[in-house]
C-alpha positions as CSV (number, residue, x, y, z in Angstrom):
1,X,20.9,-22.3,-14.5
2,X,18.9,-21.8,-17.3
3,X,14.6,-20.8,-16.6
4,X,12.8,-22.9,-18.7
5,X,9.0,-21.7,-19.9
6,X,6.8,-23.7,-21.5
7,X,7.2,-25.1,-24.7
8,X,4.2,-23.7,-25.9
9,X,3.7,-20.9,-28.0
10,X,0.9,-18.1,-27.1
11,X,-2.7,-20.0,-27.0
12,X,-6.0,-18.6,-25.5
13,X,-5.5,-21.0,-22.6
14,X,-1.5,-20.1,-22.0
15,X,-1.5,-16.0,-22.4
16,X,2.1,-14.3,-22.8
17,X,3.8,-17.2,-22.7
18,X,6.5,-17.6,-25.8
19,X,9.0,-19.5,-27.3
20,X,11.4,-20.8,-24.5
21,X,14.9,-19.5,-26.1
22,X,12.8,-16.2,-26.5
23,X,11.5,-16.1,-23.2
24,X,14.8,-16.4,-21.3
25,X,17.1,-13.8,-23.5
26,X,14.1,-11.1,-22.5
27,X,14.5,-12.3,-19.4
28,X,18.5,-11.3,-19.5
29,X,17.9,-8.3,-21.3
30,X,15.5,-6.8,-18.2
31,X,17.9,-8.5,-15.6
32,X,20.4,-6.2,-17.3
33,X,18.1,-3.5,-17.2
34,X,17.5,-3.9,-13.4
35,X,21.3,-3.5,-13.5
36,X,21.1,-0.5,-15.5
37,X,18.3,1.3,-13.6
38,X,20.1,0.2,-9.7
39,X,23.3,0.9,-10.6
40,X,22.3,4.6,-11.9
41,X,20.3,5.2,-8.9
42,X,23.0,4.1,-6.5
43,X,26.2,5.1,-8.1
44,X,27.1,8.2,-6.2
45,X,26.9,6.0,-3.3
46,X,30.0,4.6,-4.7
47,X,31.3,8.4,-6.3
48,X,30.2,10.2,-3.4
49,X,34.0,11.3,-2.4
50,X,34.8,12.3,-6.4
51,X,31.3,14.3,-7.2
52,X,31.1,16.3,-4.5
53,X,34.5,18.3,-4.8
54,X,33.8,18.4,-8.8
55,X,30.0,19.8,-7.5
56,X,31.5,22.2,-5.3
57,X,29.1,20.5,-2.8
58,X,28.9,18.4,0.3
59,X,28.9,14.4,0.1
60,X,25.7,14.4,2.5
61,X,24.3,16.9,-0.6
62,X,25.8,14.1,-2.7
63,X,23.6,11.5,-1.0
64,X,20.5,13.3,-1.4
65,X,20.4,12.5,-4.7
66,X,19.8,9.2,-4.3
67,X,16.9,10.6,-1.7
68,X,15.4,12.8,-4.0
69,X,15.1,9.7,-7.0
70,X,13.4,7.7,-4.6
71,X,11.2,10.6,-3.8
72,X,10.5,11.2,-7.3
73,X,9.7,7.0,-7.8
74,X,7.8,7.4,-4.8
75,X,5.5,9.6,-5.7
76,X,5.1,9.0,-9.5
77,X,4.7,5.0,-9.6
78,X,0.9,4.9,-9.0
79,X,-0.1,7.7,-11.1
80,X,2.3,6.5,-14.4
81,X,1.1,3.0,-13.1
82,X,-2.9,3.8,-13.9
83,X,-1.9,6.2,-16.9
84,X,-0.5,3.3,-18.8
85,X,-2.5,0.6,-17.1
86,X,-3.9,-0.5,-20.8
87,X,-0.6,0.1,-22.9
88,X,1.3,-3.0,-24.1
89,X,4.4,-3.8,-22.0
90,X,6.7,-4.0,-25.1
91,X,6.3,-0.2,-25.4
92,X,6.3,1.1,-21.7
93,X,9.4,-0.8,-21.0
94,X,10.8,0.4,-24.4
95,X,9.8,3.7,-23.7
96,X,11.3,4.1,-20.1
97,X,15.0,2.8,-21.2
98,X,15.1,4.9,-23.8
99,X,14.3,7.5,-22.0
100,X,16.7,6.8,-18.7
101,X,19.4,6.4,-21.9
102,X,18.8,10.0,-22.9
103,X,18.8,11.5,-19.2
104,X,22.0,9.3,-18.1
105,X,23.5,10.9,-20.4
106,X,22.4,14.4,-19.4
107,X,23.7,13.8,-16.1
108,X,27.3,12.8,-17.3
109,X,27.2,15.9,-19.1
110,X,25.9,18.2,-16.4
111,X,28.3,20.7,-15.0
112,X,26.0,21.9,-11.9
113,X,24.7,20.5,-8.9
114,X,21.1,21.6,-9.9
115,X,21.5,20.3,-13.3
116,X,22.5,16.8,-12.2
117,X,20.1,16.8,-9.5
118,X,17.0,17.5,-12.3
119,X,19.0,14.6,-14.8
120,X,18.0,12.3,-12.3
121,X,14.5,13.5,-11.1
122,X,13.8,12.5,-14.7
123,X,15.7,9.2,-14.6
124,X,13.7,8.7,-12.0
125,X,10.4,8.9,-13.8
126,X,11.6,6.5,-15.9
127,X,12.3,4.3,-13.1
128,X,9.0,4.5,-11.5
129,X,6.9,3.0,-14.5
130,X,10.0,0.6,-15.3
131,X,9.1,-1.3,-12.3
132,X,5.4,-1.5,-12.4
133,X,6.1,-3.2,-15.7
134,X,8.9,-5.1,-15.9
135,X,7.8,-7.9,-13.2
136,X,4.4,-8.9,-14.7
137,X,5.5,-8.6,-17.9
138,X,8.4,-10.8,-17.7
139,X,7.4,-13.3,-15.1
140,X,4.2,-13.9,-17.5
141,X,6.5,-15.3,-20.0
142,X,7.1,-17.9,-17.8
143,X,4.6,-20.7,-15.8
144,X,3.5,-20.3,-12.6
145,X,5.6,-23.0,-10.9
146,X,9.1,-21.0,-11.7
147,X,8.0,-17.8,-11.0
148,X,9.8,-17.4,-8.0
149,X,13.0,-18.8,-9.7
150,X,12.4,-16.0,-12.6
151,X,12.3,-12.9,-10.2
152,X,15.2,-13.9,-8.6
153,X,17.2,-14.2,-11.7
154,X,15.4,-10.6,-12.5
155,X,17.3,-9.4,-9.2
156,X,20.7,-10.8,-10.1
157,X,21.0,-7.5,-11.8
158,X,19.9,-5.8,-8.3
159,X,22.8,-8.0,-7.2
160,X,25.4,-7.6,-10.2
161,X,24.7,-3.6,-9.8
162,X,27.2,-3.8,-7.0
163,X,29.5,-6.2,-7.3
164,X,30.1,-5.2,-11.2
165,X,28.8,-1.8,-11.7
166,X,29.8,0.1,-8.8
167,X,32.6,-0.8,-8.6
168,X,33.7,-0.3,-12.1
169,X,32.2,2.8,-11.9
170,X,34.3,3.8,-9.0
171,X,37.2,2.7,-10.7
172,X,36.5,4.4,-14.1
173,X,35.4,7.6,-11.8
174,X,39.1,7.4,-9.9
175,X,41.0,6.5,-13.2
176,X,39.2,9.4,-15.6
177,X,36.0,11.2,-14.6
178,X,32.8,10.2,-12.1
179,X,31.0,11.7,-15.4
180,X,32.7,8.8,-17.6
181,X,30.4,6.2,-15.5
182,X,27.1,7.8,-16.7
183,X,27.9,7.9,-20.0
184,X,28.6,4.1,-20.3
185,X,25.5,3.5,-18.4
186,X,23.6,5.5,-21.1
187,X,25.5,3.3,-23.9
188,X,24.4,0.2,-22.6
189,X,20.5,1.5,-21.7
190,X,20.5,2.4,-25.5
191,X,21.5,-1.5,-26.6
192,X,18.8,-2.9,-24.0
193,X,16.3,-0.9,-25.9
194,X,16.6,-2.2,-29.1
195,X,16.6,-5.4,-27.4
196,X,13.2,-4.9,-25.7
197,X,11.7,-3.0,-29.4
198,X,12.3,-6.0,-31.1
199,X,11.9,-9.1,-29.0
200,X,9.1,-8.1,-26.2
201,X,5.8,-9.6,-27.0
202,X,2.5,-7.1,-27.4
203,X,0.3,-8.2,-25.0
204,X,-2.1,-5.8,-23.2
205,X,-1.6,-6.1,-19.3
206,X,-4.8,-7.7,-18.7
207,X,-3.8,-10.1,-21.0
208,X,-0.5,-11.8,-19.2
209,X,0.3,-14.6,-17.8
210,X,1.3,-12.9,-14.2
211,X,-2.2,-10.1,-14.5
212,X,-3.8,-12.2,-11.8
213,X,-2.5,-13.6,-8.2
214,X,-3.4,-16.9,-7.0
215,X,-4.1,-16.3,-3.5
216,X,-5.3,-12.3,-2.7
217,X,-5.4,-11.3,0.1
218,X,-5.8,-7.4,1.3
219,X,-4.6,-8.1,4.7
220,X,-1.3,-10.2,3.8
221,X,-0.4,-7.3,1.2
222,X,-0.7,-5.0,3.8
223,X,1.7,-6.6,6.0
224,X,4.1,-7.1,2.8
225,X,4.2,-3.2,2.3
226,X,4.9,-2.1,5.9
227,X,7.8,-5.2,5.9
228,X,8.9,-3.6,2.6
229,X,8.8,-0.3,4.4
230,X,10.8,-0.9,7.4
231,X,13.6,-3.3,5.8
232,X,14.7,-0.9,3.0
233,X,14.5,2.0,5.1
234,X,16.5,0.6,7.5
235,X,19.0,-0.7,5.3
236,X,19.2,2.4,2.7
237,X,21.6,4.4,4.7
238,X,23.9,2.3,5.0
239,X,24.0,1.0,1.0
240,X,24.2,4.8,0.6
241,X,27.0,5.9,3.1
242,X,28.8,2.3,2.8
243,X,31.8,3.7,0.9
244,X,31.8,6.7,3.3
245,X,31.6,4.4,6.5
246,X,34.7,1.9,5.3
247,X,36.9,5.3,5.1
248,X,36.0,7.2,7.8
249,X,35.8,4.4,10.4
250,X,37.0,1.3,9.3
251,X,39.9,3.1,8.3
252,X,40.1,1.8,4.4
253,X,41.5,4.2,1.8
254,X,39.2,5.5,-1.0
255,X,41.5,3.3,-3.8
256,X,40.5,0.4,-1.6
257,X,36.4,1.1,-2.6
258,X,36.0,-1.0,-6.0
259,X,37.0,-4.4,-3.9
260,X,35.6,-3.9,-1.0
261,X,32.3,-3.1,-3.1
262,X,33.0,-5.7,-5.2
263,X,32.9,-8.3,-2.3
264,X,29.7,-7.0,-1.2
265,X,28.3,-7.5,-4.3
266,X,29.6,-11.0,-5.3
267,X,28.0,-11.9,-1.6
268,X,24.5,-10.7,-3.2
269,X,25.1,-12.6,-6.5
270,X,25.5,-15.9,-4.5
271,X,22.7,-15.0,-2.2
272,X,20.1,-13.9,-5.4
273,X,21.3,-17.8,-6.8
274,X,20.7,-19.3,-3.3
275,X,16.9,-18.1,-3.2
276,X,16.2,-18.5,-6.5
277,X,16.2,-22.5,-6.1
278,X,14.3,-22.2,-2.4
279,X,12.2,-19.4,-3.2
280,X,8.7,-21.1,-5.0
281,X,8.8,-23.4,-2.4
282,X,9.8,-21.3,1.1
283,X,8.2,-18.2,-0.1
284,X,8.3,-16.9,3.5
285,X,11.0,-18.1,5.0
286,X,13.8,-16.9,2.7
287,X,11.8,-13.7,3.3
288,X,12.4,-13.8,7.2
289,X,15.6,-15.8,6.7
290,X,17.1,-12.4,4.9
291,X,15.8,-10.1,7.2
292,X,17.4,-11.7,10.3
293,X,20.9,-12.0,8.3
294,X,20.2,-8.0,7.4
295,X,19.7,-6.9,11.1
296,X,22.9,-9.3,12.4
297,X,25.0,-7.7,9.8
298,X,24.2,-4.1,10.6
299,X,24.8,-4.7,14.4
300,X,28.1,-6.1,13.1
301,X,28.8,-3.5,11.3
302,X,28.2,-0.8,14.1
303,X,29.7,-2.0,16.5
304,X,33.1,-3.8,15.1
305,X,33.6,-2.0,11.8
306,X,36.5,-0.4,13.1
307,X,38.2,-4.1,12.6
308,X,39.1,-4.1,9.5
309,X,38.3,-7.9,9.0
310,X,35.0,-7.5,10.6
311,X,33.9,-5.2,8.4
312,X,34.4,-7.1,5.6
313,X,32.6,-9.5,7.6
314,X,29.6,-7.5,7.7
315,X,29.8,-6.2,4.2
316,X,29.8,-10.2,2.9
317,X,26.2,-10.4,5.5
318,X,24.9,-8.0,4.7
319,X,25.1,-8.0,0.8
320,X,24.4,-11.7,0.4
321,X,21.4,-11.2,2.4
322,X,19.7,-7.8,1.0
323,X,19.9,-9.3,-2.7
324,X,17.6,-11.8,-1.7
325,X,15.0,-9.5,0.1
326,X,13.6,-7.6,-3.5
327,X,13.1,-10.9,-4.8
328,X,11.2,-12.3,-1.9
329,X,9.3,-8.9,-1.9
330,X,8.5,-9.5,-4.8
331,X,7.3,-12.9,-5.6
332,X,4.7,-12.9,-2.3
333,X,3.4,-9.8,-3.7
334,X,2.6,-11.5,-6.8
335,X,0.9,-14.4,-4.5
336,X,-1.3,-12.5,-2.7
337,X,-2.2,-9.2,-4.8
338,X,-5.6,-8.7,-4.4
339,X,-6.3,-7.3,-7.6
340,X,-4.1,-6.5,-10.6
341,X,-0.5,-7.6,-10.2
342,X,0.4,-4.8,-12.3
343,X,-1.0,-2.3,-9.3
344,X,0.1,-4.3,-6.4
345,X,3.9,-4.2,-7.6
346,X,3.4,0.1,-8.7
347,X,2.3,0.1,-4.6
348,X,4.6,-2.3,-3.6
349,X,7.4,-0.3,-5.5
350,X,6.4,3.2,-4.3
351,X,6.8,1.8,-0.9
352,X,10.0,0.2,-1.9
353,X,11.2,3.8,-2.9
354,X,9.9,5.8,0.4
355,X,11.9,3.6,2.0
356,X,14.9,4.7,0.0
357,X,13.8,7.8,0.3
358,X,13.6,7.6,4.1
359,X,17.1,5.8,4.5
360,X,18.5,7.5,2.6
361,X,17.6,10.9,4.1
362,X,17.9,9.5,7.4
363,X,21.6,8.1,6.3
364,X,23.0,11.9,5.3
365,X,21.3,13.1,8.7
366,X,23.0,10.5,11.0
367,X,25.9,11.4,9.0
368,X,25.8,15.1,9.5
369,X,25.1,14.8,13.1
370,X,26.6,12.5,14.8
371,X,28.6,10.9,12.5
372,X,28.6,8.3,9.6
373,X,29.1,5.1,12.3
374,X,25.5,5.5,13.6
375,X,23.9,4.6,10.5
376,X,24.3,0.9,10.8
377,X,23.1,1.1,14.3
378,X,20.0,2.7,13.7
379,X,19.2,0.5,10.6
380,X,19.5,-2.6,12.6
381,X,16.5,-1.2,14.9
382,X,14.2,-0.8,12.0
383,X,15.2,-4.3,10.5
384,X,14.6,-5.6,13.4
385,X,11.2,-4.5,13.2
386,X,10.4,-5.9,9.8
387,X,11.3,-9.1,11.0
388,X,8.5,-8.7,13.8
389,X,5.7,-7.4,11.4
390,X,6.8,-10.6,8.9
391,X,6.8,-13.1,11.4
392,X,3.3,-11.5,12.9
393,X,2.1,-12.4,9.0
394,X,2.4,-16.2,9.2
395,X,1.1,-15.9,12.9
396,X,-2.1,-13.9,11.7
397,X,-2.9,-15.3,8.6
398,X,-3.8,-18.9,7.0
399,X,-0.6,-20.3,5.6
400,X,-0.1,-20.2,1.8
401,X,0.3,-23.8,-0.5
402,X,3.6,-24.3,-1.5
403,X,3.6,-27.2,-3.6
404,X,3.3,-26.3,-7.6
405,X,0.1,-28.3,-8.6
406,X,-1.6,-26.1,-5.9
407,X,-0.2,-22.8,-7.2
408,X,-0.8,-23.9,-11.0
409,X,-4.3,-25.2,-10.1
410,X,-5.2,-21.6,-8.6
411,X,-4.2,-19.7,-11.4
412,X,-5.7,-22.2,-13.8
413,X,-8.4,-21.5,-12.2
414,X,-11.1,-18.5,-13.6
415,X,-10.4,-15.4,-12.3
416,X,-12.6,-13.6,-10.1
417,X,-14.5,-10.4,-11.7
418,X,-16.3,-9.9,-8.4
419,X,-14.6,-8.1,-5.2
420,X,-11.7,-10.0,-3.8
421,X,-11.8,-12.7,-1.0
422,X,-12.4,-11.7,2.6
423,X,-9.6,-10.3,4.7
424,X,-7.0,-12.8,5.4
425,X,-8.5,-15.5,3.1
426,X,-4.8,-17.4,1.3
């Protein structure tokens, strides 16, 4: 289904909105960019078993590359966020593909451990200002009553990183080279950013149709980011150790990895679709909905992965239902930032990355110790938790309005120069 933005062209009243047609091809091209930018940071989940021999390394070393990214995004998201808190959006996100085209590409080609591992550090830098930017500045194309609808189609590529990417690149890793995937990834990086050079609007940050939220609240984004926190940590080790877990215990053979990925991922491409129609109007509940599905599949997954039918099960759970939790991250986020939205997502994202960073790290030490089948169990206790501290949101705090005249009338509305509202205020 096609997002439709307003048929207006840029006006005082209407800022960064464009031309519908426009509008909705930027919005593929950064959907395929999300692809680009997931699928690079998680593809030696799904190479772990054909790097690691070629590296001369471990596949638990193998995984912490994916740790050390998210370390890397972590840490750099805030400070590239305020650097460049005044550029145009046409050029940072311009600037960041090209430059995770160029060091893709260096990581195909790298014939050490240590080189690799420093291809991606970079990548990663890339990654960090990538998505401060690419949420405001694409949702602001678009009115306020579809946002919701927009960042879910913005996650498809989360989604379609999976279900096409992975396992393609498995299959091209298995069939030629694990190198052979980078290098395609770098091809298509290069396309999106001619795309984003010659179609992205210049509009200064402040500018945008998404700079402001509606509703800020201090206290509800601090209950977002330790949600955010405790559902991707908990899930991370097992997205990072999945292809390890269906060998080693569910008893799968490593040519079965591009279906059994790709069934994942077609479960997240029908789950990003589901919440995209719900999610402007159940902001929270697809939110709490997803985290619930997240923690049953990961219990399933524990304890009756050995099945081989079961743990397809679980993989169809537990990939329909973590597609839609970036998404719903994302959009409250953008209801409730108590300043710039710009900031809020760069704090929202760095704590998005510890927690890849965490489960990850946590995932190669469950591995190493007592063995890859603990993962899952230990992720379900951590989701578990997010769904307490997201359910203890709605109980603490004033409901937000739901219905679109409300939101559109709020950020119709002028916005405040002054300090934000009082703790808890929706």
């Amino acid at each position: 289904m096609t997002v439709t933005p307003s048929q207006h062209a840029p006006t005082p009243g209407r800022p960064g909105i464009v031309d519908p047609r426009r509008a909705t091809v930027i919005l593929v091209a950064m959907a395929v960019s999300t692809f680009l930018f997931v699928l690079v940071e998680g593809l030696p989940s799904g190479l772990l078993t054909l790097m690691a021999p070629d590296l001369e390394t471990t596949t638990s070393r193998i995984g912490l590359l994916v740790t050390g990214y998210a370390l890397v995004v972590l840490v750099a998201t805030v400070p590239l966020a305020l650097w460049t808190k005044r550029v145009p959006r046409r050029w940072v996100l311009s600037a960041t593909v090209g430059l995770a085209a160029v060091t893709t590409l260096w990581a195909g080609l790298a014939d050490t451990y240590e080189s690799l591992f420093a291809a991606r550090l970079v990548t990663a830098l890339a990654q960090a200002l990538f998505w401060v930017a690419v949420i405001p500045g694409t949702v602001g194309l678009f009115p306020p009553r579809v946002r919701g609808r927009v960042m879910a189609r913005l996650a498809l590529g989360n989604s379609l990183a999976p279900v096409l990417g992975i396992p393609a690149g498995t299959w091209l890793g298995e069939h030629t080279t694990w190198r052979a995937a980078f290098w395609a990834v770098a091809a298509l990086s290069l396309v999106i950013f001619v795309l984003v050079i010659v179609l992205f609007p210049t509009v200064k940050p402040s500018e945008g149709g998404a700079s402001r939220a509606p509703f800020p609240s201090r206290r509800r984004l601090g209950f977002q980011l330790v949600t955010t926190a405790l559902v991707v940590t908990g899930s991370f080790g097992l997205i990072t150790f999945v292809t390890q877990l269906l060998q080693d215990v569910a008893g799968y053979a490593r040519s079965d990895m591009p279906w059994l990925l790709a069934i994942q991922g077609g479960a997240g491409v029908i789950g990003a679709l589901v919440v995209g129609r719900v999610l402007d109007r159940h902001s929270s509940g697809s939110l709490i909905t997803a985290i619930a599905i997240v923690a049953v599949a990961q219990v399933l997954l524990w304890a009756l992965s050995p099945n081989h039918m079961f743990a397809i099960v679980g993989l169809i759970l537990f990939g329909g239902a973590f597609a839609t939790v970036p998404p719903a991250l994302s959009h409250r986020v953008m209801l409730v930032a108590p300043g710039s939205t710009d900031m809020a997502v760069a704090v929202s994202s760095a704590t998005f990355n510890l927690g890849i960073a965490s489960g990850s790290a946590l995932g190669a030490a469950l591995t190493a110790t007592v063995g890859v089948r603990a993962v899952p169990a230990v992720g379900a206790v951590l989701v578990l938790l997010a769904l307490v501290v997201a359910l203890a949101e709605n109980r603490l705090n004033p409901p937000l309005p739901v219905h679109r005249h409300e939101v559109d009338a709020a950020l119709a509305s002028p916005q405040p120069t002054s300090p934000p509202a009082p703790e808890g205020s929706a």
